[in-house]
Each structure stands twice: as C-alpha cells, then as structure tokens.
C-alpha positions in Angstrom: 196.4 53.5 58.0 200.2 52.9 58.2 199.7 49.4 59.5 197.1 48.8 57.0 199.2 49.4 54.4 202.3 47.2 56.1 199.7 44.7 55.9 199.0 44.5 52.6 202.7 45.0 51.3 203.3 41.8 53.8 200.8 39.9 51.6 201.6 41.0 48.8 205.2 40.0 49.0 204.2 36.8 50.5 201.9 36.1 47.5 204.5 37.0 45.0 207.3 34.9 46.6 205.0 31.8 46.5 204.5 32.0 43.1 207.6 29.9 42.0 205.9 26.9 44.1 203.5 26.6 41.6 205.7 26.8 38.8 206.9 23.3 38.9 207.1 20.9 35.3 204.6 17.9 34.8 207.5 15.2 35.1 208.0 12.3 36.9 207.0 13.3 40.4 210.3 13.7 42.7 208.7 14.0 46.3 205.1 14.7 45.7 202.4 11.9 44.8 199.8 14.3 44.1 199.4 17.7 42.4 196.7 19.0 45.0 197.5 22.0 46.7 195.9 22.9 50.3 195.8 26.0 51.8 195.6 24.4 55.3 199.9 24.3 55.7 199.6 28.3 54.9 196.5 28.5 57.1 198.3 26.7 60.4 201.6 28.8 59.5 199.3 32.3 59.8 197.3 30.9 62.7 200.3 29.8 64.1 202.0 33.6 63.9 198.6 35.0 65.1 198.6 33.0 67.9 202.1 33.8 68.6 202.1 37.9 68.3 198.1 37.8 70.5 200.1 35.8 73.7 202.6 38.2 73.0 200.4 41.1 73.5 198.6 39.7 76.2 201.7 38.6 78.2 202.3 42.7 77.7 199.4 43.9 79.1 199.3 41.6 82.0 202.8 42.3 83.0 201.9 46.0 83.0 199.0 46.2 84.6 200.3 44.5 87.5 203.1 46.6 87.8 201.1 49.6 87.5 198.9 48.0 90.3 202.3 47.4 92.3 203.3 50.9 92.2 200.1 52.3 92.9 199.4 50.3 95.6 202.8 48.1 96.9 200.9 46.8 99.9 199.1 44.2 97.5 201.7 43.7 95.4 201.8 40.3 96.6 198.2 39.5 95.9 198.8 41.0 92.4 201.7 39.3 91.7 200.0 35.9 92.2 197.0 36.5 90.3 199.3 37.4 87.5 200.8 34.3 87.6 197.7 32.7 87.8 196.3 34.9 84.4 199.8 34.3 82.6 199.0 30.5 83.2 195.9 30.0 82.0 196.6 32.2 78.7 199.9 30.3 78.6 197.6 26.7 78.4 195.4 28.3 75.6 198.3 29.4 73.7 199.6 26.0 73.5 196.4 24.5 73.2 196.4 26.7 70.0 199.8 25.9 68.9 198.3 22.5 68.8 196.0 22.7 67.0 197.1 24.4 64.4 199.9 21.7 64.3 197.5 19.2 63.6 195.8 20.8 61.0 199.1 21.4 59.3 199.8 17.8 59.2 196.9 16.8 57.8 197.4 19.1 54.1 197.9 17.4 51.1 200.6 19.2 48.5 
C-alpha cells in the first residue's frame, strides 16, 4: 500500500510540474515548428527508468543467489561464479538492447 501510494504522489508531481510546458503563448515560434505534442519522449524517458531500476533488480538477485550458492556450497563456487557471469551478460545485452530502443523511439517524437 505504501508503495502504491509513493506511486501515485510520483505521478502526480510529475503531472503537475509538466503543466507549465503546455502553457506556452501562440507567438512566433522560437524553437518549435509545430504545436503537436507526443507522448513518445515521456514514454522512452519511463521505459528508459523502468528498464534501468528491472537490470538493477535483477543484477541484485543474481549476485545473491550466487553468493548464497557459494557459501552453501564453496566447492562449486567456481562453476557458479561463471554461470553468473554468463546470466549477468546476457541480461546486460537485453538491457541495452532496451536502452536502444527506447532511444530510438524518443527521437522519433514530434513537440
């Protein structure tokens, strides 16, 4: 429930902070050659974050386990080690993989 609520609060601080963005005056346009807004630059940025706090997480998890599996069991610690390296690799490659992605969808949004 706690988290829940940190949650929201984070969205709804995000959504009030963004509302000077929109506030701009219908002059002669400064930077921008169009008025439309896409939500794909604040869709990347999220995914982006997401992607970031899950490899996070699941650099966490592998690290522990192995070392649990170490302790437990030293005499395969070297087998463990290298399959954690191996694990931590391939989540590594999807996390960029993602980073890229969303990189590329952020490039293509129109303000």
């Amino acid at each position: 429930m706690k988290t829940l609520r940190q949650a929201l609060v984070a969205v709804a601080v995000v959504l009030v902070t963004a509302a000077p963005v929109f506030a701009q005056t219908k002059g002669p346009p400064q930077s921008f050659t169009t008025e439309v807004f896409s939500g794909a630059a604040m869709g990347a940025g999220v995914g982006a974050g997401l992607i970031i706090i899950g490899a996070g997480i699941g650099f966490g998890r592998i690290g522990s386990a192995a070392l649990e599996g170490m302790a437990r069991q030293p005499e395969v610690a070297g087998r463990v080690q290298t399959a954690m390296i191996i694990i931590a690799a391939l989540l590594e490659g999807a996390t960029f993989f993602a980073l890229v992605i969303c990189i590329l969808i952020q490039g293509k949004a129109q303000f």
